[in-house]
C-alpha positions in Angstrom: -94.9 -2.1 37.1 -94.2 0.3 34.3 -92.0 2.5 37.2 -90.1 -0.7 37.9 -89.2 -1.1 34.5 -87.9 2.1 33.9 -85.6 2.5 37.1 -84.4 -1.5 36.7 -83.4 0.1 32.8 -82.0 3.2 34.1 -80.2 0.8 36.6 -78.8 -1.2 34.2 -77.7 1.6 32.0 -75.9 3.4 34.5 -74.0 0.2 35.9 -72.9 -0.6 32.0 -71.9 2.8 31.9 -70.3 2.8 35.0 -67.8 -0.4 33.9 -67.1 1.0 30.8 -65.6 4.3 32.1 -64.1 2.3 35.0 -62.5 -0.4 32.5 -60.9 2.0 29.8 -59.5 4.6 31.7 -56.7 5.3 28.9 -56.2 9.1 28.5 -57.1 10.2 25.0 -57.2 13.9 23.2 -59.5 14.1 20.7 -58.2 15.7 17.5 -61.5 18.0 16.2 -60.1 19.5 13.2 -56.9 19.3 11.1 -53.9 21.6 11.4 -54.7 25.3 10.5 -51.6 27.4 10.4 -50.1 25.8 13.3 -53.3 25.5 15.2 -55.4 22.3 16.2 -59.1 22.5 18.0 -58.5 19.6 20.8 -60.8 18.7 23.5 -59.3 18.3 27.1 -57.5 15.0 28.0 -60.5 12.7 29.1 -61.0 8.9 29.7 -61.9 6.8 26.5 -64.8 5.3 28.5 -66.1 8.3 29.8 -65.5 9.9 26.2 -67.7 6.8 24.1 -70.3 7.3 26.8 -70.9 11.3 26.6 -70.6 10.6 22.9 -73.4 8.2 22.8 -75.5 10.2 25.3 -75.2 13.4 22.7 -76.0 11.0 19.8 -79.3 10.1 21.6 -80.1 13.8 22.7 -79.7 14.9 19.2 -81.7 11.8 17.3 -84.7 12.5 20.7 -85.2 16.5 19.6 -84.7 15.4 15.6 -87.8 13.2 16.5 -89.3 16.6 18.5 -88.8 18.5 15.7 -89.9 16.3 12.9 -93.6 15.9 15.5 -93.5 19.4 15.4 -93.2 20.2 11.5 -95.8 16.9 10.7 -98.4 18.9 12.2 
């Protein structure tokens, strides 16, 4: 039951996923830092659903080895 869950979840996250990149396919550059002497850091052109997704994926990955790491210094 417990393996059910967890693909029906992982289903369910990857079909939400899945309509937001479909549904905002707008091109957007993201701007990283300000001007500096003519220069600006920029990531490539991508999709703004596909750019909130990776976004919150990193968020997670960083807040799931902050927990790691926090297990590992409580000791």
């Amino acid at each position: 039951m417990k393996l059910f869950l967890s693909f029906l979840i992982l289903f369910i996250a990857a079909g939400i996923s899945g309509m937001l990149i479909f549904l905002n396919q707008e091109k957007v550059a993201l701007i990283l830092t300000p001007a500096y002497k003519g220069f600006y850091y920029v990531l490539p052109e991508m999709s703004l659903g596909l750019l909130v997704v990776l976004t919150f994926l990193l968020g997670f990955f960083i807040g799931y080895i902050g927990g790691i790491i926090s297990k590992i210094f409580r000791l």
